[in-house]
RODO-2510 file (C-alpha; in nm, 4 decimals, decimal comma):
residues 394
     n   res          X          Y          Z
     1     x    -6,8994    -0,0608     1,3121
     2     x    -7,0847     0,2402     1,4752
     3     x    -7,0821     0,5230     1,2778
     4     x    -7,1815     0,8956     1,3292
     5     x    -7,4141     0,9710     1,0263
     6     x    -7,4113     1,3169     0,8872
     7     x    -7,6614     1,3992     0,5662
     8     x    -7,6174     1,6948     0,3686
     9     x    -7,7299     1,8894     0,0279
    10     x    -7,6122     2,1421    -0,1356
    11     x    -7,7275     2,4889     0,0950
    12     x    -7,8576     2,2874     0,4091
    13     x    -7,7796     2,5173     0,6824
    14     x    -7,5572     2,4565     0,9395
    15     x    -7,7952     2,3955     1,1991
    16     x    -7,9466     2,0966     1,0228
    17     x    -7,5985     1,9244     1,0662
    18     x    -7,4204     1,8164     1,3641
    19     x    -7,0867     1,8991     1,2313
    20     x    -6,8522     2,2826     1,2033
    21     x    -6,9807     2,4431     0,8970
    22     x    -6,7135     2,6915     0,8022
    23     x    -6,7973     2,9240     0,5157
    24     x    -6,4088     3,0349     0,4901
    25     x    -6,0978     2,8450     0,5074
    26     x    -5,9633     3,1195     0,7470
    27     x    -6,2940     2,9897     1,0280
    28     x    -6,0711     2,6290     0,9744
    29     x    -5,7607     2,5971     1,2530
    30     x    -5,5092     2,5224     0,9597
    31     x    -5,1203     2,6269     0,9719
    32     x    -5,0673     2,9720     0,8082
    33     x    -4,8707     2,8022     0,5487
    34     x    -5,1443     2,5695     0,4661
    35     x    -5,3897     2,9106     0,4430
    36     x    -5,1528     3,0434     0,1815
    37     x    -5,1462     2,7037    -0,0038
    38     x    -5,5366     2,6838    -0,0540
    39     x    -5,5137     3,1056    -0,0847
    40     x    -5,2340     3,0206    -0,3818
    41     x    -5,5105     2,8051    -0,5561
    42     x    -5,7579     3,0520    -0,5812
    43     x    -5,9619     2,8277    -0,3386
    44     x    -6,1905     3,1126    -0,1764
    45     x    -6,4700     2,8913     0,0110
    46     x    -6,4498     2,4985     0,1364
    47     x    -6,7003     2,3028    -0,0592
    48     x    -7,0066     2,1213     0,1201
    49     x    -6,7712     1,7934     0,1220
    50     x    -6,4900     2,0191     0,2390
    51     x    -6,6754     2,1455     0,5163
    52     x    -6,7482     1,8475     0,6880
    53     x    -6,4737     1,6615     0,6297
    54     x    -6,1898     1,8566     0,7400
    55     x    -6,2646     1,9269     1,0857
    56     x    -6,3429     1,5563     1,1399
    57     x    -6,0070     1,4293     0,9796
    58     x    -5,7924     1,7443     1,1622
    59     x    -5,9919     1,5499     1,4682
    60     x    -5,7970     1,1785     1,3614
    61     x    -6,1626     1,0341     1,3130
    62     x    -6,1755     0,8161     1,0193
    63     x    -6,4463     0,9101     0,7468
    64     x    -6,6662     0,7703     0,4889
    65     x    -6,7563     1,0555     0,2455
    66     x    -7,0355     1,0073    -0,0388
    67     x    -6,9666     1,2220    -0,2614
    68     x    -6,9625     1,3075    -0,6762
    69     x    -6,6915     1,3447    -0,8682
    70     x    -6,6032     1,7359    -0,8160
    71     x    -6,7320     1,7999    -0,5208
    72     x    -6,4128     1,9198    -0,3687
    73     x    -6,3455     1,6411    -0,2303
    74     x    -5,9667     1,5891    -0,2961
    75     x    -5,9377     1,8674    -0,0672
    76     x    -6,1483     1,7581     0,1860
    77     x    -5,8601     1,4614     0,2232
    78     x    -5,5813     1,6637     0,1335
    79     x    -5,5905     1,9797     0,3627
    80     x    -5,5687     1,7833     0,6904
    81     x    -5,3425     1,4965     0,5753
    82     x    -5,0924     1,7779     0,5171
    83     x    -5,1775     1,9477     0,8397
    84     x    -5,1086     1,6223     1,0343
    85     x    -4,7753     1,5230     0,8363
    86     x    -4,4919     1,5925     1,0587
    87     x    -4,2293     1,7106     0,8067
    88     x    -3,9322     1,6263     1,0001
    89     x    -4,0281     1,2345     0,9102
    90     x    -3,8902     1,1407     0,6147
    91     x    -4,1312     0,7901     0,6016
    92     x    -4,3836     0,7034     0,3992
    93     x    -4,6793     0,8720     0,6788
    94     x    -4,9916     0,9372     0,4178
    95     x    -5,1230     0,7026     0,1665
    96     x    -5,3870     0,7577    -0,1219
    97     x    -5,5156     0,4892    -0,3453
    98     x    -5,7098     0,5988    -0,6485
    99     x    -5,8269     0,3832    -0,9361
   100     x    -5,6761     0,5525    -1,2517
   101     x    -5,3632     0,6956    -1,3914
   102     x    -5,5331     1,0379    -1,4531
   103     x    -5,6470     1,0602    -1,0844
   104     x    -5,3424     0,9877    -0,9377
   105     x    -5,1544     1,2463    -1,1328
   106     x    -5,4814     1,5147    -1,0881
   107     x    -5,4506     1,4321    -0,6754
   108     x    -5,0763     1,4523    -0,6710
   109     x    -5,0777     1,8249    -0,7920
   110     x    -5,3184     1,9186    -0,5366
   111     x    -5,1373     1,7462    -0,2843
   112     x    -4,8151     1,8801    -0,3545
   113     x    -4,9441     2,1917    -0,3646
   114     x    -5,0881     2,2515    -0,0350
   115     x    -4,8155     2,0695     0,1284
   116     x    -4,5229     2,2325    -0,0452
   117     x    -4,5173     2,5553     0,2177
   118     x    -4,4281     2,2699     0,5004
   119     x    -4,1647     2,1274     0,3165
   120     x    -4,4011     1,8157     0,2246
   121     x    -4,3221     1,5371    -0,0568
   122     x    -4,5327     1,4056    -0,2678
   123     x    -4,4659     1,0857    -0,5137
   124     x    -4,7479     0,9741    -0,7715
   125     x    -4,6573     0,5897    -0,8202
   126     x    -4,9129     0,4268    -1,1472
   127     x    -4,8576     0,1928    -1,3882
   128     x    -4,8480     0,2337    -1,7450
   129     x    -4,5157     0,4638    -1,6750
   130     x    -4,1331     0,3726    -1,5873
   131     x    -4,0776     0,1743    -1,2594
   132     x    -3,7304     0,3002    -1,2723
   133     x    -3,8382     0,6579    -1,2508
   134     x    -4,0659     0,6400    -0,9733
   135     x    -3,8079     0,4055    -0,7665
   136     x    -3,6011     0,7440    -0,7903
   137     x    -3,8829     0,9962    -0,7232
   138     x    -3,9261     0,7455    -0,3893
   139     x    -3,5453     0,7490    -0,2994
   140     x    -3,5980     1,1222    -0,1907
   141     x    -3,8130     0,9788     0,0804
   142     x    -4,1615     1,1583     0,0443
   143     x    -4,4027     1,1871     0,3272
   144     x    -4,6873     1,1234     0,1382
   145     x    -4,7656     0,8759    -0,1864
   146     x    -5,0436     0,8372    -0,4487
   147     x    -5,0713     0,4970    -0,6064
   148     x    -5,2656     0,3004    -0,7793
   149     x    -5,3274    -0,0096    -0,6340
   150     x    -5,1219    -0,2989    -0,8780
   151     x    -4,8424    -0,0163    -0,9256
   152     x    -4,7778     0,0450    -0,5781
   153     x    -4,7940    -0,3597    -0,4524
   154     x    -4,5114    -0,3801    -0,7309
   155     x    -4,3126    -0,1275    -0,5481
   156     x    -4,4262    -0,3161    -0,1863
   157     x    -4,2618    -0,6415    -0,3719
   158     x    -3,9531    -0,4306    -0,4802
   159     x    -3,9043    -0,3079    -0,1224
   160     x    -3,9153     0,0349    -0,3092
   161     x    -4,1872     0,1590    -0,0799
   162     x    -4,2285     0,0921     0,3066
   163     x    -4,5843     0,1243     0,4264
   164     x    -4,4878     0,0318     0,8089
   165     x    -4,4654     0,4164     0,9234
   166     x    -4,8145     0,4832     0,7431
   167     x    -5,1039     0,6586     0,9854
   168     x    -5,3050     0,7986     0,6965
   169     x    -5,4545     0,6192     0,4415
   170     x    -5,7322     0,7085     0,1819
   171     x    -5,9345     0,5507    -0,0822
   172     x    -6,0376     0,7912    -0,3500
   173     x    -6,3370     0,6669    -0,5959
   174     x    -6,3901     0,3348    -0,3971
   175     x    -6,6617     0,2354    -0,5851
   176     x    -6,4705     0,2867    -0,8985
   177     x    -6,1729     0,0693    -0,8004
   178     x    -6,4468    -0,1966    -0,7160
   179     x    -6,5644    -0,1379    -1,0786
   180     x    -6,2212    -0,1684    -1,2357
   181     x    -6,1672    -0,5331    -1,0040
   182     x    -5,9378    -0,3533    -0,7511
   183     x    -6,0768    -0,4765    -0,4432
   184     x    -5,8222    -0,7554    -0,3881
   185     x    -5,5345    -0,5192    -0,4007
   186     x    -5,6906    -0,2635    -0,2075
   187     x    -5,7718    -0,5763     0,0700
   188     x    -5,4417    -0,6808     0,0350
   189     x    -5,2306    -0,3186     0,1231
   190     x    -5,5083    -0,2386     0,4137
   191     x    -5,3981    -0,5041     0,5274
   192     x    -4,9994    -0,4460     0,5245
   193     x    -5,0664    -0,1589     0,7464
   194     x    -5,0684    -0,0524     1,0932
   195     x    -5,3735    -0,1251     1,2497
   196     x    -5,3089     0,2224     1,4483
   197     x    -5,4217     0,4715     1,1377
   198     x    -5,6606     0,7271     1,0080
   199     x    -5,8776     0,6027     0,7485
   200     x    -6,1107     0,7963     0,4615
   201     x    -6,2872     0,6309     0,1959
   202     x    -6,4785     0,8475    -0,0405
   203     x    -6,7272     0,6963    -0,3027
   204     x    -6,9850     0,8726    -0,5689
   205     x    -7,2150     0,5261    -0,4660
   206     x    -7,1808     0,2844    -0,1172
   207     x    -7,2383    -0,1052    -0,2880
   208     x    -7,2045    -0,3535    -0,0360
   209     x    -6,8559    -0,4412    -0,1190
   210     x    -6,7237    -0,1048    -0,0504
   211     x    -6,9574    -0,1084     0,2790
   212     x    -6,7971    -0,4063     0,3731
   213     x    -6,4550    -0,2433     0,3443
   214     x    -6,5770     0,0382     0,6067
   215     x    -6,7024    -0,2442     0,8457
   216     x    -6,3637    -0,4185     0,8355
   217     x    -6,1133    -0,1743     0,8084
   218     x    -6,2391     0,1453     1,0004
   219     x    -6,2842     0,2290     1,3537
   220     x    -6,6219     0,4033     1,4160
   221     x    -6,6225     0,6338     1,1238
   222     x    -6,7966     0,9495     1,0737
   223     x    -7,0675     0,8626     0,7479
   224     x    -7,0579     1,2141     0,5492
   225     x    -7,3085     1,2052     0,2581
   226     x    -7,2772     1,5233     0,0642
   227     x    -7,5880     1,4127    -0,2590
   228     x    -7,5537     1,5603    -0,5834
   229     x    -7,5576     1,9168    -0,6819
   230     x    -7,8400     1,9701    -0,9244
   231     x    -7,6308     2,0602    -1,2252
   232     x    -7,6928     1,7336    -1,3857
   233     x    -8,0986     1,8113    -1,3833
   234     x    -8,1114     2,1874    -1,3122
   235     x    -7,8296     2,3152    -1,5662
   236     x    -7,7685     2,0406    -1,8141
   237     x    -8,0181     2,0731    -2,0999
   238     x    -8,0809     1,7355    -2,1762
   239     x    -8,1806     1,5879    -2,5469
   240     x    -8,2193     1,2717    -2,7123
   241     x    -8,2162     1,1580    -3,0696
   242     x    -8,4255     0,9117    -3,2190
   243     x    -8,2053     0,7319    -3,4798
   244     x    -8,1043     0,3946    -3,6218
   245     x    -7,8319     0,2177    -3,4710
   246     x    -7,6453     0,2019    -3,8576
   247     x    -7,7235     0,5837    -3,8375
   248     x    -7,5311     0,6674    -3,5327
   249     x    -7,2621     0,8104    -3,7198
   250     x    -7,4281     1,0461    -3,9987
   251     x    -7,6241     1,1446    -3,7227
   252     x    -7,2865     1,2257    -3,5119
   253     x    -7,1384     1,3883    -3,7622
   254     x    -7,4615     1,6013    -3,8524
   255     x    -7,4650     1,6994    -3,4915
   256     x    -7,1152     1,8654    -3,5165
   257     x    -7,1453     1,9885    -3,8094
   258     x    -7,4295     2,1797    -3,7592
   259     x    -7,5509     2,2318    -3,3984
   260     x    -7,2621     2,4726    -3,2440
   261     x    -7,0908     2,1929    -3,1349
   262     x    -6,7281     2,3480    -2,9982
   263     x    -6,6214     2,0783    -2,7677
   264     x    -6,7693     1,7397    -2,6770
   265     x    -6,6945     1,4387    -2,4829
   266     x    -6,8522     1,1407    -2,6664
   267     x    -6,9080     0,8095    -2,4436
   268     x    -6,9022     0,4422    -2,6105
   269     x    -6,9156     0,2001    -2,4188
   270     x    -6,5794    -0,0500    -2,5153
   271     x    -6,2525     0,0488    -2,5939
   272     x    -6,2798    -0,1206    -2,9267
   273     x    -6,5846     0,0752    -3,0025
   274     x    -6,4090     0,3741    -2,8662
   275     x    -6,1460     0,3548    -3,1330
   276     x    -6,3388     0,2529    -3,4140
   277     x    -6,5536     0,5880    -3,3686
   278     x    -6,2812     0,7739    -3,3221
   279     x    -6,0926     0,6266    -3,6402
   280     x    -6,4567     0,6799    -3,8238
   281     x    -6,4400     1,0806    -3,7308
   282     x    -6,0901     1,1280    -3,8423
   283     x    -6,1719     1,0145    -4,1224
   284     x    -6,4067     1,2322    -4,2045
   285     x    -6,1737     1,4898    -4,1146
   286     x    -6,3006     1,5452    -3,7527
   287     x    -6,0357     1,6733    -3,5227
   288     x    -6,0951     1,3836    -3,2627
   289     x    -5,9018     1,2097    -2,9510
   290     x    -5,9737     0,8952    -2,8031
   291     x    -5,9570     0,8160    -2,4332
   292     x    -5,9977     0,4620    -2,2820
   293     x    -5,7975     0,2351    -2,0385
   294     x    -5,6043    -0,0156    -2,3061
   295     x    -5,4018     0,2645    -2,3973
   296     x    -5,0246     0,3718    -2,2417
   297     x    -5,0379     0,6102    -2,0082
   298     x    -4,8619     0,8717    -2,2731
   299     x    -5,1355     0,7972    -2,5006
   300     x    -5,4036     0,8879    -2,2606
   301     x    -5,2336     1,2162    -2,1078
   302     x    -5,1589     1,2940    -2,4395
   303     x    -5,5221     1,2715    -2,5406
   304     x    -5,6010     1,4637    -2,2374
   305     x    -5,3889     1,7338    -2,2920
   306     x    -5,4617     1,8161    -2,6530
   307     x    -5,8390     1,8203    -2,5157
   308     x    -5,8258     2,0105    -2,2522
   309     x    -5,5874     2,2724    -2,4381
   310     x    -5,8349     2,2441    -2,7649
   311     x    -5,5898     2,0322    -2,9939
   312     x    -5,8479     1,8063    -3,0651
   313     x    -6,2020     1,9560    -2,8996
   314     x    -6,3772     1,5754    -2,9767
   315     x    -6,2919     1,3309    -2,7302
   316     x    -6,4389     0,9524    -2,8061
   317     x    -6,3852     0,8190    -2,4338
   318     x    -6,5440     0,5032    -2,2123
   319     x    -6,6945     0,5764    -1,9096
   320     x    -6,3632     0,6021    -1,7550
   321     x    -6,3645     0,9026    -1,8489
   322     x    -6,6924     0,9761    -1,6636
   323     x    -6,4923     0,9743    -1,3215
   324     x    -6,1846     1,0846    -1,1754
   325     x    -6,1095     1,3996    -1,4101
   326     x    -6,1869     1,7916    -1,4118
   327     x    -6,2776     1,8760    -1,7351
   328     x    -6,4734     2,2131    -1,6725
   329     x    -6,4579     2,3361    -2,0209
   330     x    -6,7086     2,0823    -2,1682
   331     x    -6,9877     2,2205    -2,3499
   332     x    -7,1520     1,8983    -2,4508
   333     x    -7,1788     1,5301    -2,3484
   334     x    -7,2916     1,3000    -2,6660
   335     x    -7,4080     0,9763    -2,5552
   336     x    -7,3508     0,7548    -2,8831
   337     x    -7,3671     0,4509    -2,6887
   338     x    -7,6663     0,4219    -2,3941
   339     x    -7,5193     0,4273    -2,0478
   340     x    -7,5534     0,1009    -1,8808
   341     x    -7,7650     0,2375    -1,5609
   342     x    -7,9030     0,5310    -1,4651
   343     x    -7,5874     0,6145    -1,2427
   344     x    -7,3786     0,6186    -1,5543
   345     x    -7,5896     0,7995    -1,7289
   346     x    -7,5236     1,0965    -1,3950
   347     x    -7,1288     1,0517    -1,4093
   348     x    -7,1492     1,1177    -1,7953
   349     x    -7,3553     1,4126    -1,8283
   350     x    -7,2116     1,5394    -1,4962
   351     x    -6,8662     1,5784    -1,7099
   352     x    -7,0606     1,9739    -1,8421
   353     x    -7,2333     2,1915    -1,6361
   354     x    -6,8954     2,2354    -1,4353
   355     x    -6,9006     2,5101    -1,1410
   356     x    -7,2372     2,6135    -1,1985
   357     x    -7,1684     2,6272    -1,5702
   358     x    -7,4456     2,5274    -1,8283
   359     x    -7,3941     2,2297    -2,0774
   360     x    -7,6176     2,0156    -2,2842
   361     x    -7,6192     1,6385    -2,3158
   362     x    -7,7530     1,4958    -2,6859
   363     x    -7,8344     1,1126    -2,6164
   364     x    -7,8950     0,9001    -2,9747
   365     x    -8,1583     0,6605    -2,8942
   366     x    -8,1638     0,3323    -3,1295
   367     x    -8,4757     0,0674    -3,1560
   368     x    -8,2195    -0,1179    -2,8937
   369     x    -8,2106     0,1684    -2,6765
   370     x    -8,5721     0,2330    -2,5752
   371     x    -8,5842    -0,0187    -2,2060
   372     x    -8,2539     0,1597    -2,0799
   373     x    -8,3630     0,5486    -2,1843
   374     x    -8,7524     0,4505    -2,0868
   375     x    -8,5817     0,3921    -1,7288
   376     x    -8,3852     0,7162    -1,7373
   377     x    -8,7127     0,9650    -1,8379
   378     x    -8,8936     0,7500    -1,5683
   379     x    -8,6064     0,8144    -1,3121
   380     x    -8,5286     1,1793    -1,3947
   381     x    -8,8717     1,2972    -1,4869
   382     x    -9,0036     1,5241    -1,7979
   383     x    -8,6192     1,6715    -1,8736
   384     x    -8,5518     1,5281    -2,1734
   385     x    -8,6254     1,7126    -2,4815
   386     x    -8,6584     1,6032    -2,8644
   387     x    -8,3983     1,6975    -3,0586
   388     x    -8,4299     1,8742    -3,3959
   389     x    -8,1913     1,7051    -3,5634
   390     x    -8,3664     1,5243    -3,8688
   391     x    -8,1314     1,2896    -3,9035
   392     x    -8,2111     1,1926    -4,2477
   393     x    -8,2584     1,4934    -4,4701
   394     x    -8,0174     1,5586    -4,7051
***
């Protein structure tokens, strides 16, 4: 698989890349309804990820993009898959597979709209929510479709979707499908299509299973790496807690309590952990969500919606919550539970310091802790401070 490899950071000049680097949509060659679309969004510049991508895929090259969660990068995919989507089709032309519920729904607004000023559907097709439902959303014949994997191979077995007339196809948060023990389906549906087709496959990390995809599947690719803003070491302020596992909680609750705590997402890392904190708080009269993948899909947009509105500003989630949703009004990230790697540790805390925002990250260190948190001060130097939280006065 050759590839053309382009490396970027955040501010690397133009001339240090070999691809367009427009600073404003309007520099782009993109339909004027598309223009008004992004203009409608209050999307004023293209992100680093945008920049790069979209003239390649208005080009029909296929792309692997390395990039974070919020980077831009759903628009990156989406701008030129609704340029190239001839409206007059009424088949099934774009495809995009993303790991979760939340993502799915999160891409499909996007999607629909900047493609709603060409006359462009859009169908979101997940589990967790009626079949029945989305077999009617697909009966008024949508151009393009958002699935998650097991959810749309359901509709493939139905004969409820037709992937035959598909020439665009994208996997969103590879490496997170690979996680979740997705790579079978996603195998599986690349292979029901037309060998003829653009393909994009954007990852936060490239493991050698999701290379392996990108040997197999694409036809010399452009390789965009885009590495990760700074906010995560630059504008998180970063603490830890030195506390006894069996003090987790008083120490949890102190921290609300008392540290000008407003809103918080609070990582465990199993669902049954998840709940039983969550069950702990509310009982001790914290206003608290919970956010994992064992629950029903009304569950979890529920819990998302009375977060992100402020119903409940506490939100007990596992890390798949750490990828795959814009939450920009976090103002802390509690790790009660120690992230597994170092990476994890990056998707967490990257959930504050949104947009150039600030945001703090509290980590409570246990006597079971200390290998995994000695590897993240050795990996992300001198940023972590001691809290002042003394966890046992009274």
């Amino acid at each position: 698989m050759p590839t053309t490899t382009i490396e970027s950071r955040p501010g690397t000049p133009a001339s240090e890349t070999n691809a367009p680097q427009p600073e404003r949509f309007g520099e782009i060659a993109l339909r004027p309804q598309t223009l008004r679309a992004i203009h409608h969004l209050n999307w004023t510049s293209p992100t680093p990820i945008q920049r790069q991508v979209i003239p390649v895929m208005l080009e029909g090259r296929d792309v692997v993009g390395q990039a974070q969660t919020g980077s831009g990068k759903t628009g990156a995919y989406a701008i030129p898959i609704a340029e190239r989507i001839d409206p007059a089709d009424l088949n099934v032309q774009a495809l995009i597979l993303t790991p979760t519920r939340e993502l799915a729904l999160q891409v499909t607004d996007d999607v629909k709209s900047i493609g709603r000023g060409r006359g462009l559907k859009t169908v979101a097709v997940y589990g967790g929510a009626s079949i029945n439902n989305q077999i009617a959303e697909l009966r008024r014949r949508p151009q393009i479709v958002v699935a998650t994997p097991g959810r749309l191979l359901d509709h493939v077995g139905r004969g409820t979707v037709r992937l035959q007339h598909v020439t665009k196809i994208v996997l969103d948060e590879a490496d997170r499908m690979l996680d979740m023990g997705f790579l079978p389906d996603v195998s599986r549906i690349l292979g029901l299509l037309a060998a003829e087709r653009q393909t994009a496959l954007f990852s936060a990390t490239m493991p050698p299973e999701i290379r392996g995809i990108a040997q197999r599947q694409m036809k010399d690719p452009v390789s965009i790496r885009i590495d990760a803003p700074a906010p995560t070491v630059d504008t998180v302020e970063q603490f830890y807690v030195e506390v006894a596992e069996e003090d987790k909680l008083s120490a949890l609750r102190k921290l609300i309590a008392g540290d000008g705590i407003d809103t918080a997402l609070i990582f465990r890392r199993t669902q049954h952990k998840a709940d039983r904190l969550a069950t702990a708080l509310a009982r001790a009269h914290v206003n608290v969500g919970v956010l994992h993948g064992g629950m029903r899909q009304g569950a979890r947009l529920r819990a998302l919606r009375d977060f992100e509105t402020g119903k409940t500003p506490y939100l007990v989630a596992t890390n798949v919550a750490a990828r795959g949703l814009d939450l920009p009004a976090i103002s802390h990230v509690i790790n009660y539970d120690m992230p597994e790697d170092v990476e994890t540790y990056i998707h967490r805390v990257g959930r504050t310091a949104r947009a150039g925002r600030a945001g703090t990250a509290i980590t409570l260190v246990s006597q079971h802790d200390l290998e995994m948190f000695d590897r993240l001060r050795k990996s992300l130097g001198g940023r972590f401070r001691r809290h002042g939280l003394n966890v046992y006065a009274r």
